[in-house]
ZAVO-533607 format. One record per residue (C-alpha): x, y, z. Coordinates in steps of 0.05 Angstrom, whole numbers, plus 5000, padded with zeros to 4 digits. Example, Ala and Ser with C-alpha at 12.3 -4.5 7.8 and 13.67 -1.06 7.14 Angstrom:
BEGIN
524649105156
527349795143
***
This chain:
BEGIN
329081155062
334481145123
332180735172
331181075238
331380655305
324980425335
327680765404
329081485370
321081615378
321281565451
328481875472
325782505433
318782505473
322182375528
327283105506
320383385500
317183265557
322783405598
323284095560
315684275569
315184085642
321284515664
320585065621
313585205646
314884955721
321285095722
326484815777
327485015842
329784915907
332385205974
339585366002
338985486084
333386076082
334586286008
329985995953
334385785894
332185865816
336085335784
331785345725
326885955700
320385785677
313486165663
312486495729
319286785725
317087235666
317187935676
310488185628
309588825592
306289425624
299389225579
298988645621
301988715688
302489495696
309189835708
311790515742
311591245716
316591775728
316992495708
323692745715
325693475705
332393885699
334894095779
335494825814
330995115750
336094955695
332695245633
334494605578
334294665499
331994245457
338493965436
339793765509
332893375515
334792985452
341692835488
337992625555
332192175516
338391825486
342691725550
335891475589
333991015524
340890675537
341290665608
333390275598
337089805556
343189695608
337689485661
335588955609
328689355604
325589345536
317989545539
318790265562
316390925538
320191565541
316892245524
320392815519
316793495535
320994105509
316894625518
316194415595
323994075601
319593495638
321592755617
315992275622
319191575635
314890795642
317090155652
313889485671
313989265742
309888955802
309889015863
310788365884
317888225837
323188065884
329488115843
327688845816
327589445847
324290025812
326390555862
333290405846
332890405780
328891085783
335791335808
340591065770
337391345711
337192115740
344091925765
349192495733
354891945730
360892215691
365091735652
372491865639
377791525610
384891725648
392791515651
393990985687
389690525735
388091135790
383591515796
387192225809
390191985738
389592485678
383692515645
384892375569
377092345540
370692385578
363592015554
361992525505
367592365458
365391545453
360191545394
358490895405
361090125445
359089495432
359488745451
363088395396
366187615381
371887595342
378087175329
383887445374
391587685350
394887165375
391386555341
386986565274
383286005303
381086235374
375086755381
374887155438
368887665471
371188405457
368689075475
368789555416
369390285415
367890815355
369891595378
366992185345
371692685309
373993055369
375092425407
377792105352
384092665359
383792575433
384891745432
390691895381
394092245424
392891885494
394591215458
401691595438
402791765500
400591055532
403090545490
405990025542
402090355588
394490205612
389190625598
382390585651
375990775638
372491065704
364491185722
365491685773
369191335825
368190665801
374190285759
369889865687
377089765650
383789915660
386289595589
394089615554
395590065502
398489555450
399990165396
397390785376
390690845348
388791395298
382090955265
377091205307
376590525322
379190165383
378189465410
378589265494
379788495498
380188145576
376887545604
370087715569
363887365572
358387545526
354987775592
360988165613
362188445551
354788725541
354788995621
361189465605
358189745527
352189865568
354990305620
359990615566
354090835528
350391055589
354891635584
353392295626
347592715631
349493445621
345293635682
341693275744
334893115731
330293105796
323692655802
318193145790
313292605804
313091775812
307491345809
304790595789
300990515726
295289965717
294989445670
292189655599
288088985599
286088905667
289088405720
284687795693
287587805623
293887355635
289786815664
285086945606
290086865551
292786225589
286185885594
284786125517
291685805493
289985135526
283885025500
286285295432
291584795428
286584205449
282384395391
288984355349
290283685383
283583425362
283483765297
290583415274
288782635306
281782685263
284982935198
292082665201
291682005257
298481825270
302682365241
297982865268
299782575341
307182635326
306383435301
301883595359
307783275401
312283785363
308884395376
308484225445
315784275441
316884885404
311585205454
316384955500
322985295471
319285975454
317985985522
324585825543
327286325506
323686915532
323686785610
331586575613
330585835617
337285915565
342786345613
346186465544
339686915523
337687415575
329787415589
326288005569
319388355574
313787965548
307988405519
302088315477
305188405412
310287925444
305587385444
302087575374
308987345346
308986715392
302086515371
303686715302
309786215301
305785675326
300985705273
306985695218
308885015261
301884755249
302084955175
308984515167
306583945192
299783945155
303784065090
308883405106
302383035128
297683225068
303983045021
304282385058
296682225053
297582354966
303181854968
299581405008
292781404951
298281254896
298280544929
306880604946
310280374996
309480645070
316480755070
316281055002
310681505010
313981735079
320781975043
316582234979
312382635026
317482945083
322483105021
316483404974
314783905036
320784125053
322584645000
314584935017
316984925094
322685225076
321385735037
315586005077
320086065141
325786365105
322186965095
318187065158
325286995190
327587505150
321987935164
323187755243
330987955233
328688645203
323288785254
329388645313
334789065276
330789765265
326489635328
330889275379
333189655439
341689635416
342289345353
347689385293
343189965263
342490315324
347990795284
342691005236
336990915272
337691075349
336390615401
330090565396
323890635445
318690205403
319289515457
313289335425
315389095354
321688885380
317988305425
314488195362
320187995318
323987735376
317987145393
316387075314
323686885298
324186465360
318486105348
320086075276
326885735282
323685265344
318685045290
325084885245
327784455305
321184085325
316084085265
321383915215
326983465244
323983215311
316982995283
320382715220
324782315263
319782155308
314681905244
320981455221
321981155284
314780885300
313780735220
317780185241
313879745292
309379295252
302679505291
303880185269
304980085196
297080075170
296480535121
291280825149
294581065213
297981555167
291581825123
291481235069
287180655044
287079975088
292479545074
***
């Protein structure tokens, strides 16, 4: 078996416990009169309407527009996306066609500072009209309007100029008649810039490098991921074909009552100090190091979901959001009972501590393995059908169901966290403090006194 330094066990607690404190804590601090977020934690999680409540909005067509069916599909859609733009995935939208009434929710509380639900109330009635035009003003000619984009997207790619540099790009597919209408604008521009204006406000102004009869059409720039995303979004926002009015607005209680967040809290504490217990009395030493290791992948499934990581944008946590975070945790107990049960036969075959160490972790692995491996495929599938914009949003609409989607998100989190911490950390972490002499009694790890 490699040897592993005697130090490795405590620079990766250390990791840990430096994870775990600020991703429930968080960091903070203050600039003049401002109070500064340097790093999310728990507190800075917006929850689900099931837990903390949220806002309800009817909207309806203005001065007694008479909409078909047809036309409420096309609102749902442009209000689905323009959810999604304002990073909002728990929301419910209910058409009503024989009334033209929308019926919108959304989580929020009163008491969020950085979100403001009467202003995003109007930007989604907002009748904002997107045009692409000649040139980079806006008295320019108008080549295609929103209707004609089928779809944009966020994209990473490897730019023209070098095979080995990737770049962020926005991505554009045009339906048939805008398909005609690009062809012939990017005739007419090549050389030339092309901008793409909502209402009076200037998103793009990109060259015309050639002219583009695909359908297809790429806009590279100075794109970050974040960047990127922000200008599909408002792309796919489109235009609504009429104003919509707010019939009626109103707040929305919690589905579980105020108390149930400090409920669940109190619940997941003392659930994972019976696990604590539970692992130290069947497993001793190893059983220390895995509870050590789901106290870190806690730590990065939380991290994940409340923006700790500025590369991941937070999103709404809901109860089927935690479901799939408990669920994950459990798989992380699972994989370190498995190593430690394969350890403790080794151990009654009268090997080696070393030996029975490297027989046991390499025995699990391929049970680990395996039994992740699908749950993260399971977690990838529940994302792409259910997630709010997704690579199958082509076939299957963006989609409304926030629910599964925080599911699958928090399962395949948690899922790959358990593949970080219950497999390599608290391997490396066993290795390391299977070195020092005091620790190497063979019953510390489940065996027979040496």
């Amino acid at each position: 078996m490699k040897k592993i330094g005697k130090p490795v066990f405590f620079i990766v607690f250390v990791l840990i416990a430096a994870l775990a404190y600020t991703s429930i804590f968080g960091v903070y601090g203050e600039n003049g009169d401002f109070d500064v977020t340097y790093i999310k934690g728990i507190k800075d999680i917006r929850w689900g309407i099931d837990i903390n409540g949220g806002v309800e909005a009817v909207f309806a067509p203005a001065d007694g527009i008479d909409a078909d069916e047809t036309q409420m599909e096309d609102i749902k859609g442009i209000l689905d996306s323009r959810l999604v733009g304002q990073n909002i995935t728990d929301y419910e939208v209910y058409p009503d066609y024989e009334h033209d009434r929308i019926t919108i929710r959304f989580p929020w509380k009163s008491d969020e500072k950085d979100y403001d639900p009467d202003a995003a109330i109007a930007e989604l009635a907002s009748t904002s009209e997107l045009t692409f035009r000649g040139g980079t003003e806006q008295s320019g000619e108008v080549l295609l309007t929103g209707k004609d984009v089928k779809r944009a997207y966020a994209s990473y790619q490897q730019t023209s100029s070098s095979k080995s540099s990737m770049e962020y790009v926005v991505g554009l597919e045009f339906s048939d008649e805008g398909k005609e209408k690009f062809k012939t604008a990017t005739s007419n521009y090549v050389g030339k810039q092309i901008s793409i204006w909502m209402d009076d406000e200037l998103l793009s102004a990109p060259n015309v490098n050639e002219a583009i009869d695909s359908g297809n059409a790429v806009i590279t720039g100075n794109f970050t991921s974040k960047t990127a995303t922000a200008l599909a979004n408002k792309i796919n926002a489109g235009a609504l074909p009429f104003k919509l009015v707010v019939e009626s607005y109103g707040t929305i209680s919690p589905s579980l009552g105020s108390n149930a967040l400090q409920a669940m809290g109190i619940a997941s504490i003392i659930a994972l100090a019976l696990i604590c217990a539970f692992m130290l009395i069947m497993y001793r030493l190893p059983g220390f190091i895995a509870f050590i290791a789901l106290v870190g992948q806690l730590s990065i499934s939380v991290a994940a979901v409340s923006g700790y990581f500025t590369i991941f944008p937070s999103f709404t946590m809901t109860i089927p959001g935690i479901a799939g975070l408990i669920l994950s945790i459990g798989m992380g107990v699972d994989a370190n009972i498995i190593t430690a049960e394969r350890i403790k036969d080794e151990l009654w075959t009268g090997k080696t501590l070393d030996g029975c160490i490297r027989n046991g972790t390499k025995g699990s692995f391929s049970a680990i393995f395996d039994g992740n491996v699908t749950v993260i495929i399971v977690a990838i599938i529940l994302i792409l059908v259910f997630g709010p914009a997704n690579i199958l949003s082509s076939l299957f609409g963006v989609s409304t169901t926030g629910l599964i989607y925080a599911f699958g998100y928090t399962l395949l989190v948690g899922v790959i966290a358990n593949f970080i911490m219950g497999v390599a950390a608290s391997r490396l972490m066993l290795r390391s403090v299977s070195g020092y002499k005091f620790l190497r009694n063979k019953r510390l790890y489940g065996g027979a006194k040496s």
